[in-house]
C-alpha positions as CSV (number, residue, x, y, z in Angstrom):
1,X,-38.1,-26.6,-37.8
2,X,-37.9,-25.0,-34.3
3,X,-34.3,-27.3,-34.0
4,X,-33.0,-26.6,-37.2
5,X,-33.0,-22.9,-36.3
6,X,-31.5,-23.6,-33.1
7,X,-28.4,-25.4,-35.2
8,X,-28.1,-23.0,-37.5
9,X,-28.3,-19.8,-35.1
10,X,-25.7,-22.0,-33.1
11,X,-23.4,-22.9,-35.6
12,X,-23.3,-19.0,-36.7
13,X,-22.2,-17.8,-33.1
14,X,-19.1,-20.5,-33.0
15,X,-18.3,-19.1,-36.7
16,X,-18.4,-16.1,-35.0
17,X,-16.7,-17.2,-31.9
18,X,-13.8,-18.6,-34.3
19,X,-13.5,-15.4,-36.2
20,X,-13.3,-12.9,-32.7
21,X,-10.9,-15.5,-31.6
22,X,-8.5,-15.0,-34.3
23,X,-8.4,-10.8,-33.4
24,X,-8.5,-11.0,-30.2
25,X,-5.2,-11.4,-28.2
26,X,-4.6,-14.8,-26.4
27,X,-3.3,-15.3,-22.5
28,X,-0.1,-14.5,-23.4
29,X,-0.1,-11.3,-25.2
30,X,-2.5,-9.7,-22.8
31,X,0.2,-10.4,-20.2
32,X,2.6,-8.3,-22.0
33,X,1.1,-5.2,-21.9
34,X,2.2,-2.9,-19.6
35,X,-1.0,-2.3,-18.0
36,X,-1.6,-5.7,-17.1
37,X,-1.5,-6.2,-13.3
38,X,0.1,-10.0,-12.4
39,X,-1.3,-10.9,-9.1
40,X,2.0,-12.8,-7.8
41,X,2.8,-15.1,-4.6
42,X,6.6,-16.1,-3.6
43,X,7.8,-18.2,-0.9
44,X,9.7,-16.3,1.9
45,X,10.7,-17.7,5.3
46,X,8.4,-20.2,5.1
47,X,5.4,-17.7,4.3
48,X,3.7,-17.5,1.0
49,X,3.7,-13.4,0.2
50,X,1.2,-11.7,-2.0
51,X,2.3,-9.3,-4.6
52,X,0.9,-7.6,-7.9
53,X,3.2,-6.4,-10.1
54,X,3.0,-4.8,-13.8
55,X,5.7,-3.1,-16.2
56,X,8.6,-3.8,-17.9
57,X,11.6,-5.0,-14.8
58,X,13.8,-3.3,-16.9
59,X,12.5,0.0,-15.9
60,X,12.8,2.1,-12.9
61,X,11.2,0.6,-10.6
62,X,8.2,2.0,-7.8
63,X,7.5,0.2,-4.8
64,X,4.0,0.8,-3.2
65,X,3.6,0.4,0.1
66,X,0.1,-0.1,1.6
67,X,-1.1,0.8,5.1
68,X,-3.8,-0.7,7.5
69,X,-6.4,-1.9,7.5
70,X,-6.2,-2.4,3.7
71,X,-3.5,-4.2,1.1
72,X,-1.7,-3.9,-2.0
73,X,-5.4,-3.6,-3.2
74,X,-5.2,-0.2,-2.3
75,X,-3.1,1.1,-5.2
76,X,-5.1,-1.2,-7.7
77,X,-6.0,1.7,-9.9
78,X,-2.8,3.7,-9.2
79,X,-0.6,0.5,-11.1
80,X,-1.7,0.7,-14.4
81,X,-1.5,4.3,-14.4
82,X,2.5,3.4,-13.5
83,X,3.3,0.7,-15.3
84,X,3.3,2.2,-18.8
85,X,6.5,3.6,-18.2
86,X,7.6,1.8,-14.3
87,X,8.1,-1.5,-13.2
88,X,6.0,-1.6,-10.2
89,X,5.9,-3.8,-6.6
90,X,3.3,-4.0,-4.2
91,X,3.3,-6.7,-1.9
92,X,1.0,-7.7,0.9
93,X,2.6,-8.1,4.2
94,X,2.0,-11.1,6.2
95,X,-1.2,-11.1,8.0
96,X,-3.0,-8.6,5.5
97,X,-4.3,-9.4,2.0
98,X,-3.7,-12.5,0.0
99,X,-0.2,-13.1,1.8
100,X,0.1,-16.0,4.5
101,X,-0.9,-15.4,8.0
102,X,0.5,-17.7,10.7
103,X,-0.9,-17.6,14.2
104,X,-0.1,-14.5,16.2
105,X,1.4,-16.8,19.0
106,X,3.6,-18.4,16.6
107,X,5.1,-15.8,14.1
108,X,6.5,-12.4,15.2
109,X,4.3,-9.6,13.7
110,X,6.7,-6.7,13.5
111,X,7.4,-3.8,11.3
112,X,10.7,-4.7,11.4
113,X,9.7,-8.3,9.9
114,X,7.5,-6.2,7.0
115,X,10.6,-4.8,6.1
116,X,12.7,-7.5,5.9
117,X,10.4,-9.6,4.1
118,X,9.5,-6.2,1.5
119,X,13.6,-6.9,1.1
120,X,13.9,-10.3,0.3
121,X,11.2,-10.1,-2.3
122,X,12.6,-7.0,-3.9
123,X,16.0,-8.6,-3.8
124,X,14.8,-12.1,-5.9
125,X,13.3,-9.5,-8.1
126,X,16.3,-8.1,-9.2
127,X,15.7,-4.6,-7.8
128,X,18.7,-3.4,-7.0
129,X,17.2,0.8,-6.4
130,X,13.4,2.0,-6.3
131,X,11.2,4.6,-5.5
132,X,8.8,4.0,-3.0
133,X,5.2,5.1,-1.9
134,X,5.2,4.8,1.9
135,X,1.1,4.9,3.1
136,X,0.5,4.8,7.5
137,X,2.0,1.5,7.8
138,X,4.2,1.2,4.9
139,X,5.8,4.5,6.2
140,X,7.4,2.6,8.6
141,X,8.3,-0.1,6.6
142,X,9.8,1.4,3.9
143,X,11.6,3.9,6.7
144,X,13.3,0.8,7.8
145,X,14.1,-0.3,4.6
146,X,16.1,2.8,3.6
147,X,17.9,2.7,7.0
148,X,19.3,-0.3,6.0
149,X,20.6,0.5,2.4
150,X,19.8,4.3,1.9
151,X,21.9,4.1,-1.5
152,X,18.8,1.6,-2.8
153,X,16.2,4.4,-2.0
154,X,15.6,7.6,-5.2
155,X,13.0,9.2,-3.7
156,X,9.7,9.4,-1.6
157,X,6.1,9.3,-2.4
158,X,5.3,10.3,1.0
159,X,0.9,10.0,1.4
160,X,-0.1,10.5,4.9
161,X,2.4,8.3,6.2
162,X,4.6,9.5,9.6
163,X,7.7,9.7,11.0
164,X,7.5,12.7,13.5
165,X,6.8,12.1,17.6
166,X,4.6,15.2,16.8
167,X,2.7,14.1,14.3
168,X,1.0,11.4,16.5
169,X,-1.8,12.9,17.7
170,X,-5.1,12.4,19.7
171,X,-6.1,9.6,17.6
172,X,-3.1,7.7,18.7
173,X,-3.4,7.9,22.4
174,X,-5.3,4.7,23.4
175,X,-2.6,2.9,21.1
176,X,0.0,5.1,23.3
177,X,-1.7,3.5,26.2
178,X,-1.4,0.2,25.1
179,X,2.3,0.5,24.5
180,X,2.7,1.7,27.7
181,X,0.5,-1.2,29.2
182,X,-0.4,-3.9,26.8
183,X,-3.3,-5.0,29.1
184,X,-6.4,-7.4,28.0
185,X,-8.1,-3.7,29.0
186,X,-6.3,-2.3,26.7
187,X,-6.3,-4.1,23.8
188,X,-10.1,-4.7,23.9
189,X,-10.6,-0.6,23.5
190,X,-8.5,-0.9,20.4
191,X,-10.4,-3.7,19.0
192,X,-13.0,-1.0,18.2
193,X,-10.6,0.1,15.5
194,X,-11.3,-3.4,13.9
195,X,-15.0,-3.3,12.9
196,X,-16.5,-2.2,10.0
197,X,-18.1,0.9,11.8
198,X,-14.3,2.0,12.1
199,X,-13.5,0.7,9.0
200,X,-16.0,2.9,6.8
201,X,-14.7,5.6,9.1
202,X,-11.4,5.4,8.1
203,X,-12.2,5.5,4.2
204,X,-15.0,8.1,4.7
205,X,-13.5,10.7,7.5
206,X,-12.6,14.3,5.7
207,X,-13.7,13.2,2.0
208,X,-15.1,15.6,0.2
209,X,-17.5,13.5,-1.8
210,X,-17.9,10.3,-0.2
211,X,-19.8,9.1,-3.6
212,X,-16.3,8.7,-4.7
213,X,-15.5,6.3,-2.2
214,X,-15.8,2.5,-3.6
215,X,-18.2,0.4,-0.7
216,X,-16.1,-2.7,-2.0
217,X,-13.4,-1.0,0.0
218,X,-15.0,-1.6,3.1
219,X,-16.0,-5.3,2.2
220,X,-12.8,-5.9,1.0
221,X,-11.0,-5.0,4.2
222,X,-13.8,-5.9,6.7
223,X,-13.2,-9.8,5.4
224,X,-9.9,-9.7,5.7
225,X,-10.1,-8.2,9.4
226,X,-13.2,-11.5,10.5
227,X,-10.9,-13.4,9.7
228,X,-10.7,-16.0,12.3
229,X,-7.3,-14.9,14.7
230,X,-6.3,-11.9,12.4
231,X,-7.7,-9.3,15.4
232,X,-4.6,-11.0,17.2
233,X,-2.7,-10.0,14.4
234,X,-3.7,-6.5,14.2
235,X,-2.7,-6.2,17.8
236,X,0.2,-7.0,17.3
237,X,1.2,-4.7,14.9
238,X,-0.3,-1.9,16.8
239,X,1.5,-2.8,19.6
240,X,5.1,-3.1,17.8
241,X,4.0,0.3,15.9
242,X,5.5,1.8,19.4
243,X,8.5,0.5,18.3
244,X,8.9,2.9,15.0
245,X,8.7,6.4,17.7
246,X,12.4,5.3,19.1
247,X,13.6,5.2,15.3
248,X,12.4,8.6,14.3
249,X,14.9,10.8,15.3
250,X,17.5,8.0,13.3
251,X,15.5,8.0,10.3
252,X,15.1,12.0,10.4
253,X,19.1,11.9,10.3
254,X,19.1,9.7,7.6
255,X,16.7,12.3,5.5
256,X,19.2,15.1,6.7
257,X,22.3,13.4,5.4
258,X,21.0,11.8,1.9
259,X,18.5,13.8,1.0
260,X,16.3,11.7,-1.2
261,X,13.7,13.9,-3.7
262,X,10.4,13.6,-1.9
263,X,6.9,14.0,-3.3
264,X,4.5,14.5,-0.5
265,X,0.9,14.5,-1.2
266,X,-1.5,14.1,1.7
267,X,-5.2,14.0,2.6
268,X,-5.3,17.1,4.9
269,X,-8.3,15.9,6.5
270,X,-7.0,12.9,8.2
271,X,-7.8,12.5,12.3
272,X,-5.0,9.8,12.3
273,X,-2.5,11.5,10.5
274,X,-2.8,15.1,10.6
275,X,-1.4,17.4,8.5
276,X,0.8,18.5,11.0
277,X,3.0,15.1,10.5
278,X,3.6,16.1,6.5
279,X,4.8,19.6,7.3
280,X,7.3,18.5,9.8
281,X,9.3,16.3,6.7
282,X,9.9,20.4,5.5
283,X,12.4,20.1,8.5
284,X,14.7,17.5,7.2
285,X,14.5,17.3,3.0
286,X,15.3,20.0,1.4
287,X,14.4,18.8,-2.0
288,X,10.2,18.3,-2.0
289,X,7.1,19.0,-3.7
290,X,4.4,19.3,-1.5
291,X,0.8,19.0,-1.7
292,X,-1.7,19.3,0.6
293,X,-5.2,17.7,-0.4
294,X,-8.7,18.4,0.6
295,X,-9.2,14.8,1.9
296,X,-8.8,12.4,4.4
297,X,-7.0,9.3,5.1
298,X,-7.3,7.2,2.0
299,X,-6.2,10.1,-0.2
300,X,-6.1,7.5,-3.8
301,X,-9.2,7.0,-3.4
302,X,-11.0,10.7,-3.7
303,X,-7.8,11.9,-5.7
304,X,-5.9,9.0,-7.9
305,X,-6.2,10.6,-10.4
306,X,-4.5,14.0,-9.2
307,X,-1.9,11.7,-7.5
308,X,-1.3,9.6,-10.3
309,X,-0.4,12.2,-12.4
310,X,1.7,14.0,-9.8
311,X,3.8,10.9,-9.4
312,X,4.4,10.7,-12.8
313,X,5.6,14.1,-12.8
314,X,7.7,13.7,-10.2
315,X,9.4,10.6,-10.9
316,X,11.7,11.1,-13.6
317,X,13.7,13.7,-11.2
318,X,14.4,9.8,-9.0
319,X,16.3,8.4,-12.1
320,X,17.9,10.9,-14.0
């Protein structure tokens, strides 16, 4: 008896697993929505780079990029948001997130590289002109990237992300230190910046509700930073950092003469980059929309959804 009821309760939930499969949409369909994020990998140089992308290619597209410690996972909630009416890019450089990372004796971890290899990609994409969301490191990168073909850039989403001598402040002077002597000394104060006490404190510093703040953050980046060799890494890159200071006043130029529409939104809070460092961009670009948030350095976090919809405000003025 007891069996028969277990064949017959079975056989009714695969009737009913036949008939929800027939409604539901397979694989394939769910992949064309525009809100469905593709997590992507493409061979460059020899490295295999990370990338999620979502949208329709044959809209405008946004590039997003990420800063440190953290990945294209950073604007996981931000795509979707886009992608309705954007085709939207954000890789993972090498050495951070999914993306390869070679030995830091053996591969030269550079902004410069970033940029080149943000290029490439874009470039087998078909992207021929974007908008881009430049975050602490991906400042830099994308900075780089519009030096070298301004005409491809339509505007700025500019969060917390530098490109003022000024706007380095207190936080950055052992990394000034290290650039001026990159000593065993040195670098061993920095790799304080590399554990997870530092790393909550990055995510946490000037929030105004850190319930908002997602712990998988911190896990997320804190295994990505133990990984075995990757503190080399990091060195690295804060070490070449020094290098972005003596293209500042090129890049400032650059705004002056072409003028890109800018969209500055920045935690106001952050020790690492002040608010001093988004005023200064008032300098240069004449054509901005500027807010200042009551935040700190991970401003998507607290306020996506104020961002998001600022972005999408905003971005129409790139492409018309």
């Amino acid at each position: 008896m007891k069996n028969g009821m277990i064949s017959t309760t079975f056989a009714t939930l695969l009737t009913g697993t036949s008939l929800l499969s027939g409604t539901l949409p397979t694989g394939s369909e769910a992949a064309e929505s525009p809100f469905a994020v593709a997590m992507k990998k493409m061979e460059i140089d020899g490295l295999n780079i990370a990338y999620r992308e979502a949208g329709d290619p044959n809209n405008p597209t946004v590039l997003l990029l990420h800063g440190f410690p953290t990945s294209s996972h950073m604007f996981r909630e931000l795509i979707p948001e886009l992608a309705s009416d954007y085709h939207v890019i954000a890789p993972d450089y090498p050495g951070f997130g999914a993306s390869d990372m070679p030995d830091a004796a053996e591969y030269d971890y550079s902004f410069a590289n970033a940029a080149e290899i943000v290029t490439q990609l874009i470039d087998a994409k078909g992207v021929d002109d974007y908008a881009v969301y430049l975050m602490d490191y991906g400042a830099p990168v994308g900075y780089r990237m519009f030096a070298e073909h301004p005409d491809r850039v339509t505007g700025f989403i500019i969060q917390n992300g530098n490109a003022y001598e000024e706007g380095l402040r207190d936080f950055w002077d052992p990394i000034k230190a290290y650039w001026a002597e990159p000593s065993s000394e040195n670098s061993d104060v920095l790799r304080g910046f590399l554990t997870m006490e530092a790393t909550v404190w990055q995510f946490t510093h000037g929030v105004g509700d850190v319930s908002k703040i997602s712990p998988d953050n911190y896990w997320h980046v804190q295994y990505l930073l133990d990984r075995p060799g990757n503190q080399e890494v990091q060195l690295e890159m804060f070490l070449d950092y020094g290098t972005n200071v003596g293209e500042y006043e090129k890049w400032q130029a650059m705004f002056r003469e072409h003028q890109p529409p800018a969209l500055i939104v920045w935690g106001q809070n952050d020790h690492i980059f002040p608010a001093e460092g988004a005023h200064l961009y008032l300098k240069d670009l004449k054509d901005v929309e500027f807010h200042l948030l009551d935040t700190g350095h991970f401003a998507l976090e607290e306020y996506g959804e104020v961002i998001a919809a600022e972005i999408l405000d905003f971005l129409p003025r790139t492409h018309n």
